[in-house]
C-alpha positions in Angstrom: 0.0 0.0 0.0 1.8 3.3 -1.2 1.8 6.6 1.8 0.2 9.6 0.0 2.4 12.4 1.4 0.4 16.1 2.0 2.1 19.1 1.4 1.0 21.8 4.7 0.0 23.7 1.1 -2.8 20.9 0.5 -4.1 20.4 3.9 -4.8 24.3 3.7 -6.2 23.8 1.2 -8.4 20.5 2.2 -9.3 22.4 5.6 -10.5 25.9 3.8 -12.6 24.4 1.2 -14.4 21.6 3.8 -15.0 25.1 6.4 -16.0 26.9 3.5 -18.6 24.7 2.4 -19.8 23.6 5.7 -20.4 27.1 6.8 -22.4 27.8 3.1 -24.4 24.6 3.7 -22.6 22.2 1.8 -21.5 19.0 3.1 -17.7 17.7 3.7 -18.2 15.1 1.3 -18.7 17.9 -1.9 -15.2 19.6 -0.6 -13.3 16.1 -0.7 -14.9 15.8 -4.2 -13.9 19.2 -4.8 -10.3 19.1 -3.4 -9.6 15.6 -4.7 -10.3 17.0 -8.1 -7.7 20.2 -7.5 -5.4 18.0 -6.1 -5.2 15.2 -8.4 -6.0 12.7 -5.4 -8.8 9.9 -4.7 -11.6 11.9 -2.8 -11.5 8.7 -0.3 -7.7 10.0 0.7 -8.7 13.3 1.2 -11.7 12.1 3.5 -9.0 9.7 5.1 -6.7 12.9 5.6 -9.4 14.9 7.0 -11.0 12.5 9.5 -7.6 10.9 10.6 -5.2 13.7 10.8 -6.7 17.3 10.5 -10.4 17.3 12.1 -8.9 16.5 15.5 -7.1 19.7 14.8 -9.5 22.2 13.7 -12.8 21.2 16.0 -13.2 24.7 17.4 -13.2 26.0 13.2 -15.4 23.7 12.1 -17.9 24.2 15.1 -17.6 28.3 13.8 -18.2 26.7 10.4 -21.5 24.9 11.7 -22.9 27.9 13.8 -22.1 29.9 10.8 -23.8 27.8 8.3 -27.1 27.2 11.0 -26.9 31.0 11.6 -27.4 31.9 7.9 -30.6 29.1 7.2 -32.5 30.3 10.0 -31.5 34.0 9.5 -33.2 33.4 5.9 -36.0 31.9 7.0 
């Protein structure tokens, strides 16, 4: 089984995109689709990158990201 190696460049990249979608609405499974695509990498690595290695990291971002994203369907409602 080969090690994909991440650049700190692409896990910035992999953490913006999954905050920016989950504080539009969108789910963390459209920004591995959408970074695995920029990246040139299977979306199940980047979801393996995420979960494994960088979530743990960034829980207090993406619970901004989900008050954000709450914040802006019930302010439109």
């Amino acid at each position: 089984m080969m090690k994909t190696v991440w650049t700190d460049e692409e896990d910035k990249i992999l953490v913006e995109t999954i905050l920016r979608n989950v504080s539009k609405g969108s789910t963390a499974q459209k920004a591995f689709e959408e970074v695995a695509a920029k990246l040139k990498k299977k979306k199940s690595i980047c979801s393996c990158r995420w979960y494994k290695f960088l979530k743990p990291k960034f829980l207090s971002e993406l619970h901004l990201a989900r008050k954000q994203r709450y914040e802006l369907k019930y302010k439109n409602s």
